[in-house]
C-alpha positions in Angstrom: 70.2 122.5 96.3 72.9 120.7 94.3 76.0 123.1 93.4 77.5 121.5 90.1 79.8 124.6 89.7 81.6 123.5 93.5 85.1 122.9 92.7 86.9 119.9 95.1 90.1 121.1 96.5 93.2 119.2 95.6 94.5 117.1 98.1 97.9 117.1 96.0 100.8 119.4 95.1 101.8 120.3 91.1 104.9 120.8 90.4 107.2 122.8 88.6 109.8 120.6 86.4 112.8 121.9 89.2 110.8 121.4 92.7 109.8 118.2 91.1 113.3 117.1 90.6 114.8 118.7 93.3 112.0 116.7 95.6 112.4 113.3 94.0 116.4 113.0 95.1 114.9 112.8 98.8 115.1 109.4 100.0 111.6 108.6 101.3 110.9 109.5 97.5 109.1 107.3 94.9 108.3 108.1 91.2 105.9 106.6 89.7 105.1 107.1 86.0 101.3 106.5 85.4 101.5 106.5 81.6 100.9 102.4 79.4 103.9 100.2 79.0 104.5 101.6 75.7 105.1 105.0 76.9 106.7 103.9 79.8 109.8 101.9 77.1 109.5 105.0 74.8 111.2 107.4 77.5 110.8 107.8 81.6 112.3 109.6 84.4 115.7 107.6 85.8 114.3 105.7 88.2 110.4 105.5 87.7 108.1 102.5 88.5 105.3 102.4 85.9 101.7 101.8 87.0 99.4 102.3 84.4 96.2 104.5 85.8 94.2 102.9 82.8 95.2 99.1 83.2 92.8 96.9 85.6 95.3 96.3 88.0 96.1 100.1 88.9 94.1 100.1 92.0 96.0 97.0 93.1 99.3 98.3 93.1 98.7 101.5 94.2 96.7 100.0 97.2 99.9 97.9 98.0 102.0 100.8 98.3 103.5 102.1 102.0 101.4 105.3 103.1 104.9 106.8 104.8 106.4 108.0 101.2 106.7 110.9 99.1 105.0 110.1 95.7 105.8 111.8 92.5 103.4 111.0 90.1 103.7 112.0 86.2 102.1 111.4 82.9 102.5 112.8 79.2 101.1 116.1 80.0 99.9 116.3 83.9 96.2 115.3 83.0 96.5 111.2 84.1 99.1 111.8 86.7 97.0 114.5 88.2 94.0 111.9 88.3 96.2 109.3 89.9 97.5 112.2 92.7 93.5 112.6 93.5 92.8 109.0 94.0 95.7 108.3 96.5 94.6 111.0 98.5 91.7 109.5 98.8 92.9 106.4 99.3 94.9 108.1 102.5 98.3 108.6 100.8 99.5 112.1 102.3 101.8 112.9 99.9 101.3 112.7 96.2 102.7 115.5 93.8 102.0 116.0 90.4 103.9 117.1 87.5 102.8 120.0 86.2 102.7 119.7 82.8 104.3 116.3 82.3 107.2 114.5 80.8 106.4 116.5 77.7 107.8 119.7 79.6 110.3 117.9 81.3 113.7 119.3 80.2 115.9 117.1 81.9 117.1 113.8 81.3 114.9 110.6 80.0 116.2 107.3 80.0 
């Protein structure tokens, strides 16, 4: 009958904090930080593009985006940015990774 307990698989990659860095250098590469504006001016990643995966638009911009590039996605803590990874996957995007645990674990740089 109906299995509630199935678990989808991810169509994503996490992420530890130095594959994640080491990956967004590449230059097919886009990082994109899904948290609000707010967070976005209160610290990102060098070189993030914020789309917010709780404003309106979201599905707009990330509908716009070329298929051909390498997407690393965070949040604050991996849970949004996670979320975001799953629904470019299934909007065809082949490759989305996630951090794992966000910029909260990140120990490198913010700008």
């Amino acid at each position: 009958m109906f299995n509630f307990f199935r678990t989808q698989a991810k169509n994503y990659t996490d992420l530890s904090n130095e594959d994640f860095k080491k990956g967004m250098t590449a230059p097919e590469a886009v990082i994109i930080d899904v948290r609000t504006a707010g967070e976005f001016h209160s610290g990102k990643i060098k070189g993030a593009r914020n789309i917010d995966l709780m404003s309106p638009g979201f599905m707009g911009q990330i509908q716009n985006l070329p298929k051909d590039k390498k997407y690393y996605i965070y949040c604050r803590s991996g849970n949004r940015s996670g979320q975001a990874c799953d629904i470019m996957s299934q909007l065809g995007f082949e490759n989305t990774y996630n951090l794992a645990g966000g910029i909260m674990s990140w120990p490198y740089e913010i700008v």
